[in-house]
N, C-alpha and C positions, 0 to 999 in steps of 0.2 A: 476394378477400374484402375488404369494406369496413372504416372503421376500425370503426368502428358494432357490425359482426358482433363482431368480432374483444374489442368491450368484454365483447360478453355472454356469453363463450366460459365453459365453466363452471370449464373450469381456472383462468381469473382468477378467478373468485368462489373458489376451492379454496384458491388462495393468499393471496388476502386474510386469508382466517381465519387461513391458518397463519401468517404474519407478526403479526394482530391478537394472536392467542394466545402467540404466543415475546414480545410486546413492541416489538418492530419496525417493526412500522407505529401509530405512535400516531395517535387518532382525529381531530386536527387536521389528518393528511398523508391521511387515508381520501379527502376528495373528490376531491384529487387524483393520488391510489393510482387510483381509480373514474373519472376522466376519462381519463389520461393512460398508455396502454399503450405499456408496452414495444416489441410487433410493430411498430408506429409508427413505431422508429427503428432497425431491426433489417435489413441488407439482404438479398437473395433466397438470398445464400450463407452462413450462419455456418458458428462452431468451436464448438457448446456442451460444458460437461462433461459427460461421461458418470459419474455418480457409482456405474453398476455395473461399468462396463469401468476409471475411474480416468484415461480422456485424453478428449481433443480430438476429437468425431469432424466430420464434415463432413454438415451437414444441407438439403438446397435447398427452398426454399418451391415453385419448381415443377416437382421431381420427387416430395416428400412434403410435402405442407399439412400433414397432419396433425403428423407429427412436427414439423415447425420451429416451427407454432402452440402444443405441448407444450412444447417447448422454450423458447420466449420466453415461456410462462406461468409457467415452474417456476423455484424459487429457485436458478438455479446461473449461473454465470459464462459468457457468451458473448463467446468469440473474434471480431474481426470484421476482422483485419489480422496478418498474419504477416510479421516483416521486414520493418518498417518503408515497408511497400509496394513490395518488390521479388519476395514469392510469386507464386506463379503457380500453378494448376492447383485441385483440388479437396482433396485431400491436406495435412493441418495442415502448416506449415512448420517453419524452425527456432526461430523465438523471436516469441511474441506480441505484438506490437508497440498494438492498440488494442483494448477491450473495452465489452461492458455488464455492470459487475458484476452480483455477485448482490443481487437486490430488498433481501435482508433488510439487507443492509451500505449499500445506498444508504439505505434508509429510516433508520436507525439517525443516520448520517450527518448526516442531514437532521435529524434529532430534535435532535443535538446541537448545528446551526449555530443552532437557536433564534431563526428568524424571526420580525418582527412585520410586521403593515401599513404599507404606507411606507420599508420598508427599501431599499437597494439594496445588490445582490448581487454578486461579480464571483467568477465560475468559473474554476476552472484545470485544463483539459484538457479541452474537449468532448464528444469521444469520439461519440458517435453522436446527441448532443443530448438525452438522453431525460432525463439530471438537470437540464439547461438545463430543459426543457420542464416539468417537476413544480413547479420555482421559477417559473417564469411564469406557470402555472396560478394559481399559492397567490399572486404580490404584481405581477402585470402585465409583460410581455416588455418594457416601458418600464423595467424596474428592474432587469433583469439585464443583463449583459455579460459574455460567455463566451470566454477565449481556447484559442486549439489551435493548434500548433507546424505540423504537417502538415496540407499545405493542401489534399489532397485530401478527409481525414479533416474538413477546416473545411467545404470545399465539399460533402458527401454531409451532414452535418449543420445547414448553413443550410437544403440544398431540404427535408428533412423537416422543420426546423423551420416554415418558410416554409407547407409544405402542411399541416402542422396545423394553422396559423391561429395558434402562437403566433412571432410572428416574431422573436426574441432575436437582440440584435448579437452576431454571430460574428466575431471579429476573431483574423486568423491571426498570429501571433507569438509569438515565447518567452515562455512564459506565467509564469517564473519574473522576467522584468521585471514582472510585474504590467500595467495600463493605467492609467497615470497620468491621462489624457485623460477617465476618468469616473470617478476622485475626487474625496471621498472616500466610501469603502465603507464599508458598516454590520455588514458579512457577506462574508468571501472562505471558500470550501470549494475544494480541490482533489481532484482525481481520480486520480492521480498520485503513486506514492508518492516521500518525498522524503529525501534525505540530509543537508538543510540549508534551512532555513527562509528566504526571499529577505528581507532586510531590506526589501525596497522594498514588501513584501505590507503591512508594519508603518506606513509612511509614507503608504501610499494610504488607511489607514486612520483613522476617527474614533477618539478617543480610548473605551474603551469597547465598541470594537470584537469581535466574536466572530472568530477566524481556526480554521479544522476542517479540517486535511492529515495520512493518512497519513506517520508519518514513520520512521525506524530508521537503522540503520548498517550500513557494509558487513560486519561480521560473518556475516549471513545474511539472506536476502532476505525476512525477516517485518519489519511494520511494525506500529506502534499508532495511533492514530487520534490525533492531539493536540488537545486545544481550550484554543484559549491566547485570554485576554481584552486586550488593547491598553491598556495603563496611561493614566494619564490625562494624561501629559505628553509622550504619543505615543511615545516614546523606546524601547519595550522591552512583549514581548508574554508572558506567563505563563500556564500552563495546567496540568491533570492529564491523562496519556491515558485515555481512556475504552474501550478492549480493541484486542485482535489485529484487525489485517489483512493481507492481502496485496496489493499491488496495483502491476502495471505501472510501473518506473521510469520520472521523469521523464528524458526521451533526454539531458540532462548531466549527470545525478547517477547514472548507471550506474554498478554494479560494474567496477572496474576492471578491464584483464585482469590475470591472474596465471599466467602461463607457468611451469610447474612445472621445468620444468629450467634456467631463469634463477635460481632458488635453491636445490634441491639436484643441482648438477651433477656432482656423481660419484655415492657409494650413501648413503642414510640410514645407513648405520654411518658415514659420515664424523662425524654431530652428537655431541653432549655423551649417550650415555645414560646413565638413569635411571631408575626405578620411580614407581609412582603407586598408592594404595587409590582412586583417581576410579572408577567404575564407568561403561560409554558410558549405561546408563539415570540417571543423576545428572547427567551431562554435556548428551546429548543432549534427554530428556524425548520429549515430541510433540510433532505438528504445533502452531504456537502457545505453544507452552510458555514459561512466566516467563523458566528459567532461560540461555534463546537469547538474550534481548530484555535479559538486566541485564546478561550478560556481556559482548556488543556495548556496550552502555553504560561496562563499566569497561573492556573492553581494546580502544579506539580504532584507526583504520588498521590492522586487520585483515582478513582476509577466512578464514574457516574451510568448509573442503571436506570431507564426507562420503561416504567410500568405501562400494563394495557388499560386504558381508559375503561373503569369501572363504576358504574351508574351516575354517569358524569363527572366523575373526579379521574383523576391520573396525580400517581406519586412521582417523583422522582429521587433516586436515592444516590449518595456522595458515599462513598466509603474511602477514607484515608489507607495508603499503604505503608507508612511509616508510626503509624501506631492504633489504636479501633477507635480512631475520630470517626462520626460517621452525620450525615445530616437528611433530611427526610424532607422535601417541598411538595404540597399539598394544593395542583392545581384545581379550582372550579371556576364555570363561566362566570363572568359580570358578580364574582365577589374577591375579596382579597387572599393574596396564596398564604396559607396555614404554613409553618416552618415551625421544627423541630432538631434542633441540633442537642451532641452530646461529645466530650471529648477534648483532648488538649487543644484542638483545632477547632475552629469553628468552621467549617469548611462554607455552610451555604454565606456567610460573610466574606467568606476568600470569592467566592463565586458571584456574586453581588457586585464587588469589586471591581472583578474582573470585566463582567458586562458594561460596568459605568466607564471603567477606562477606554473601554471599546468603542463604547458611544460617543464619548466627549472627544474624541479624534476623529468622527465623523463617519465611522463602523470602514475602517478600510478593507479590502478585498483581500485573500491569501497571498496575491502574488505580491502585498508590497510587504511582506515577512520576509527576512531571511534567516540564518541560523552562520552560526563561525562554528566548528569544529577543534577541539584542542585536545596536546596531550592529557591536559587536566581537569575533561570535562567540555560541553557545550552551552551555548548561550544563542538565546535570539532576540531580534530587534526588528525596529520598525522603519522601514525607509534606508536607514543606514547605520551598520554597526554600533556605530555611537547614541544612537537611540537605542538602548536595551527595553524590552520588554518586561513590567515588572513581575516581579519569579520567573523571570523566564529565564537563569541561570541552571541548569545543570551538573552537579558534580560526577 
């Protein structure tokens, strides 16, 4: 099927509305929503989500067009790399390694990077080229420069960009160096969620600059979208986040591992117990939830692991990254949470903490967080710079 077919399939017209109507696609990104299809950069094998099965399933263009054409029309997240390029078969792998997100989070994205005519653009993370391709559409493949780490993943997204006709420099390299070589940028967006904001993103930049990367902490693997503006002295980049995402770490800003018996090596009775009124839905929240995204902010080098609810109980586990503090919270219904800490830190006390801080401001939403970016580290605050968030300092 042509690209041609493929614009006037009714599923894209289906989704356009429903992006137009959620807010997502504003009418400025519509021509190039209507030129620039998805299927375009999508290849013959995905992993899209199943949002009624809840995973990954394996869809081919030439054993069902239909479905894969469904699929690259509808607003969900497609897989297009499992392990890092070492999957093999039909079968999702163990760990996603490159994707096309979902339309409405690209679009959104795009809203926020706040394009004008004349700009230029530098991308970070490729992925299958299809945001490359929406940005070339809207300010000319002469204005953008897209980097991607994997070069296969560089290679499968130059020939697509190449055969669209819009031809954006693909340049294979660690795309947290930024490319200095086509500075400076008026607009860097990344793809890629990140742990730590590259100062050099800050340097390739004009003063004035818009900088848009998912970003978060290794608390848990949700990110908020940041849009930090480039001060005018180039030195230092500030922003508010603009809502939840999720998305694909950058390959050196991964979650660390955290070998569980590397910190409790004998029994959880060995830690300090204790009691807690925490309840896991106070703790927990949902998918997306504020109070994931503040707590990672105030209790830093952490990483928090969620057990399956076992004969009515569910653990929660804290493991420290900067030494084997580690803490263990023991939810059950309509009785009090069991806690067990061990370690220089007392982590489920940092986490405690951090929920009461949350609370007693009235539990604010992610988007009144922002973050400042510096040569020497980051920080985030609440409402406005001068309100820091406590831990929430950065080196």
């Amino acid at each position: 099927m042509s690209a041609n077919a493929h614009q006037e399939r009714p599923g894209r017209e289906e989704l356009g509305r429903v992006l137009m109507s959620a807010g997502a696609l504003t009418p400025d990104w519509a021509p190039s929503f209507a030129a620039v299809p998805r299927g375009s950069f999508l290849p013959d094998l995905i992993w899209p989500w199943d949002m009624r099965t809840g995973r990954s399933v394996p869809v081919s263009r030439g054993d069902d067009p239909e479905a894969w054409y469904g699929y690259a029309d509808a607003d969900v997240p497609v897989v297009t790399q499992w392990d890092d390029g070492g999957h093999t078969g039909t079968e999702p792998g163990n760990v996603s390694t490159s994707s096309a997100s979902m339309p409405s989070v690209v679009f959104r994205m795009l809203a926020d990077l706040d394009v004008r005519p004349g700009h230029r653009v530098l991308e970070i993370g490729t992925g299958t080229g299809w945001n490359a391709a929406l940005l070339a559409h809207r300010l000319g493949a002469e204005n953008i420069v897209s980097v991607e780490l994997d070069a296969t993943v560089a290679a499968a997204a130059r020939t697509a960009l190449n055969l669209f006709g819009l031809p954006v420099r693909v340049v294979t390299r660690d795309g947290l160096r930024g490319h200095e070589e086509g500075a400076p940028y008026d607009r860097i967006i990344a793809t890629c969620g990140l742990r730590s904001i590259p100062h050099a993103w800050v340097e390739q930049s004009r003063p004035g600059a818009v900088i848009v990367s998912p970003w978060g902490t290794h608390y848990s693997h949700g990110d908020a979208v940041a849009r930090l503006v480039v001060a005018g002295d180039g030195g230092s980049a500030s922003g508010l986040f603009t809502g939840p995402v999720e998305f694909m770490k950058a390959r050196t800003q991964r979650q660390p591992l955290v070998p569980h018996a590397a910190y409790v090596t004998g029994s959880v009775a060995d830690g300090e117990e204790s009691s807690s009124t925490v309840t896991a839905e106070q703790l927990l929240g949902g998918r997306f939830s504020a109070q994931d995204f503040v707590i990672g902010l105030c209790v830093r080098d952490c990483v928090r692991v969620v057990a399956d609810r076992d004969e009515g109980a569910r653990a929660v586990w804290f493991y420290g990254l900067t030494d084997r503090s580690w803490a263990c919270a023991q939810f059950r219904d309509h009785t009090s949470t069991r806690v067990w800490q061990s370690g220089p830190r007392r982590l489920w006390d940092e986490v405690e903490a951090a929920l009461d801080w949350w609370t007693t401001r009235g539990r604010p939403g992610i988007n009144r967080f922002g973050l400042t970016a510096t040569p020497t580290g980051e920080r985030t605050w609440l409402d406005d710079p001068n309100t820091p968030v406590p831990g929430g300092a950065m080196p």
